[in-house]
C-alpha positions in Angstrom: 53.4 75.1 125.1 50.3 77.4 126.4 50.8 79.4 122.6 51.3 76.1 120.7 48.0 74.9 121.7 45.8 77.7 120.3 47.7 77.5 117.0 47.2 74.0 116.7 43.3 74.0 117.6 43.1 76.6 114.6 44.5 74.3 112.4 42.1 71.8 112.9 39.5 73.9 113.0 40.6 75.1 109.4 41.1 71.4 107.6 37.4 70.6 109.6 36.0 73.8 107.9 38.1 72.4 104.3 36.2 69.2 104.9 33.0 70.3 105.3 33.3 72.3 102.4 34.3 68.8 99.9 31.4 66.9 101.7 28.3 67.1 99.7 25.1 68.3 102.3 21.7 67.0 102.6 21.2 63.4 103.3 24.2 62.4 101.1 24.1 64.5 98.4 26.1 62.2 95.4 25.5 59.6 94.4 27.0 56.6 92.7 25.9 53.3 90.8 26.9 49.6 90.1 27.0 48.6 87.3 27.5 51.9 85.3 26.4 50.0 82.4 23.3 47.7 81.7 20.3 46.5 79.9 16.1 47.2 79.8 14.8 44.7 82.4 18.1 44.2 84.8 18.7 45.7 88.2 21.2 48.4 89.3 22.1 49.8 92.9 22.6 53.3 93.7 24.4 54.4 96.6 25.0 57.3 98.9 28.3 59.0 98.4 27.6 59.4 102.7 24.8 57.6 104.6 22.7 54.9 103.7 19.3 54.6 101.8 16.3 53.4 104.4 13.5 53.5 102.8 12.1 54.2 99.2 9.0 56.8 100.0 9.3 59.5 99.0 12.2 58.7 96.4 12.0 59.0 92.5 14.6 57.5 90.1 14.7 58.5 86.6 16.5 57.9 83.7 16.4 60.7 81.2 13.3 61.1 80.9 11.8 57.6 81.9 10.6 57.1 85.3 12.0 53.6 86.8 10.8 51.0 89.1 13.0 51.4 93.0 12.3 47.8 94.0 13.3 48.8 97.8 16.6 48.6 99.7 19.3 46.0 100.0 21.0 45.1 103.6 23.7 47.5 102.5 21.3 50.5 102.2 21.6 50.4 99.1 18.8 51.3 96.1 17.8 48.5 94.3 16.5 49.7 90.8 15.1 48.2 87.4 16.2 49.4 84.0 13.0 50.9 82.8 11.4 48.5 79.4 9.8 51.5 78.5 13.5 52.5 77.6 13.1 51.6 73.6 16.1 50.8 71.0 17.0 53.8 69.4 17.6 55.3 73.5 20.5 53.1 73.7 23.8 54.7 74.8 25.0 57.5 77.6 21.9 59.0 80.0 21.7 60.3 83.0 20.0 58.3 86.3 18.4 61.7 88.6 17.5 60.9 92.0 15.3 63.0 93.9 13.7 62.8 97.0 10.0 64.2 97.8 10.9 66.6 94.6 14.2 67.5 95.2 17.2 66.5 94.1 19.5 64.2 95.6 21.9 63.7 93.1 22.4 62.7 89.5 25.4 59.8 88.0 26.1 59.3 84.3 24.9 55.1 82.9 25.2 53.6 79.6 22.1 51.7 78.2 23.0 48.3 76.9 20.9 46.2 74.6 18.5 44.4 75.9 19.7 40.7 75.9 16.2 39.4 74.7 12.7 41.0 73.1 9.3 39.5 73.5 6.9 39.4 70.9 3.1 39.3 71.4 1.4 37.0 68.6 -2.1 36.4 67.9 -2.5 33.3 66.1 -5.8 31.8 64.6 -7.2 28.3 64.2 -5.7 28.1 60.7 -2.7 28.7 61.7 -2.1 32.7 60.8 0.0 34.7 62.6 -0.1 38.6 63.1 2.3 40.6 65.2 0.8 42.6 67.8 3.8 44.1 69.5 7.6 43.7 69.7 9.4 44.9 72.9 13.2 44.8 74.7 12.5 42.2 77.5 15.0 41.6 80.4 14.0 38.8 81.6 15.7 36.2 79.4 14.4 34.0 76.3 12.9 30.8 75.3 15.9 28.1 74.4 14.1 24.6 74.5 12.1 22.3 72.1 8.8 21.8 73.8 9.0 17.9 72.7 6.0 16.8 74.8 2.9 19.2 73.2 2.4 20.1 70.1 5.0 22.6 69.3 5.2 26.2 67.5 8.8 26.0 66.1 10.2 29.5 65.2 13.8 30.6 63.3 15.6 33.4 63.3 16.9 34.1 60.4 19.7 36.6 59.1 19.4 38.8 55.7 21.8 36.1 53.9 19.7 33.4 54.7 21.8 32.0 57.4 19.9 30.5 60.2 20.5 32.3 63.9 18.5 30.8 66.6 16.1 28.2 66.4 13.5 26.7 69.7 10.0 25.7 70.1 7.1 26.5 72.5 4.1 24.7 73.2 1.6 25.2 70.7 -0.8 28.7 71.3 -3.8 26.5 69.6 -4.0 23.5 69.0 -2.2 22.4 72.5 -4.9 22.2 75.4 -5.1 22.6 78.9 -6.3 20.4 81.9 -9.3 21.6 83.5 -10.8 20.8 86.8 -14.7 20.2 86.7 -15.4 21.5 90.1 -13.8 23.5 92.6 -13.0 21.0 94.6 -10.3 20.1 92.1 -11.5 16.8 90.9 -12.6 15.4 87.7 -9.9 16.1 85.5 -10.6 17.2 82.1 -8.7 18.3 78.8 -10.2 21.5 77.1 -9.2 23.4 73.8 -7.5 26.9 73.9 -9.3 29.8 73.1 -8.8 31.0 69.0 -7.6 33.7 68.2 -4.4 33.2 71.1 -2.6 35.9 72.2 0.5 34.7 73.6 4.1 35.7 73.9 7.3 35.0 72.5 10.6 36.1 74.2 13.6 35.3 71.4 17.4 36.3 71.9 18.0 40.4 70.7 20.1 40.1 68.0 21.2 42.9 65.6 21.7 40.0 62.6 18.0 39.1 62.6 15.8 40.1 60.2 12.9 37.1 59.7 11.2 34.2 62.2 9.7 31.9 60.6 6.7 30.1 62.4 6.4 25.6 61.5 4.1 23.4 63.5 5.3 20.3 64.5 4.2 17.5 66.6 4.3 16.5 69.6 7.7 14.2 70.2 9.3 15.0 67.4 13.0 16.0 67.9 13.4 19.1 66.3 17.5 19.2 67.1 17.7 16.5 64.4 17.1 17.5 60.6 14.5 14.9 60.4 12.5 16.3 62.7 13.3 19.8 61.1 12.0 18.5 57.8 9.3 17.3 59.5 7.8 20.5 60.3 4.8 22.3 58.5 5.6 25.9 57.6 2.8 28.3 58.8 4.2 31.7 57.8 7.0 34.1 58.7 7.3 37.5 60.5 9.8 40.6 59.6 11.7 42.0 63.0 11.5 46.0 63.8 
């Protein structure tokens, strides 16, 4: 029994030295991501292969190239992190998210880049009703559906290169629809003043590959724009092509 015991403390002592060897060193080493696929504008987490995240100083997330936002750390310790926006269309496709830690690495997990679900455009619009584009941009953070039925509206379509119609909504008009206005600071005597011209003002519309066109109608306020009437009833202001 006295011999057995010496053998059998060097075989753990061998499968402990194995162990250590398949254990990645340094704080955790590997890690790992959920989902391992997603869009510009939508949160991942990354996770330590051993440990726990506890804080965010001192760490740097990137993906390829493109530094990303670490929005801090979940109650499972694990990394929340945003999609980078900057991250444009033709980057779609397989990348690599690095993680590194006051300039070191900490470890590095393969991600797909999905398209975005929505873009935003930023119009300018002038009191006659001209539009100019002044930028076009994945967006993450969803897209206009409704009919703005009590303003003034600025109804846009989507259009395909057939001519088919896509999408179709409304938002409140960038011009001719104006804001309430408190006379003093102590927020009393209500009033109702125009919108500055030229507006700048955004635009977020479903990303999809078919379109090709919007095209830009004012209508009035309460008219029912899911009806063809009230489509008929808009006045066509001028159209846009999509990047």
């Amino acid at each position: 029994m006295k011999k057995l015991f010496p053998l059998l403390l060097l075989s753990v002592l061998l499968c402990m030295r194995c162990d250590l060897k398949k254990t990645p060193q340094g704080g955790g080493g590997e890690i790992s991501v959920t989902p391992a696929k997603s869009a510009p504008g939508e949160t991942i987490l990354l996770a330590r292969s051993q440990g726990k995240f506890d804080r965010t100083t001192g760490l740097q997330v990137t993906f390829g190239k493109t530094v990303a936002t670490v929005i801090g750390v979940n109650d499972l310790g694990h990394l929340e992190v945003l999609v980078p926006m900057a991250i444009g269309m033709a980057e779609q496709g397989s990348t690599t998210i690095s993680l590194t830690e006051n300039g070191k690495s900490v470890g590095r997990v393969a991600f797909e880049i999905q398209p975005a679900t929505a873009k935003q455009l930023i119009l300018e619009m002038n009191t006659d009703g001209r539009l100019r584009l002044v930028s076009d941009k994945p967006y993450g953070g969803g897209y206009d559906q409704q009919f703005s039925t009590r303003t003034f509206q600025l109804s846009y379509d989507i259009m395909a290169a057939n001519g088919n119609l896509l999408f179709s909504a409304s938002i409140a008009h960038p011009v001719k629809e104006r804001a309430e206005v408190f006379e003093n600071p102590e927020g009393s005597g209500i009033h109702r003043e125009g919108k500055e011209s030229p507006s700048v003002f955004p635009v977020k519309i479903p990303n999809l590959k078919e379109a090709v066109v919007i095209r830009f109608y004012e209508a009035s306020a309460r008219m029912d724009l899911t009806t063809p009437e009230g489509r008929r009833g808009r006045k066509f202001l001028s159209e846009i092509k999509l990047r």
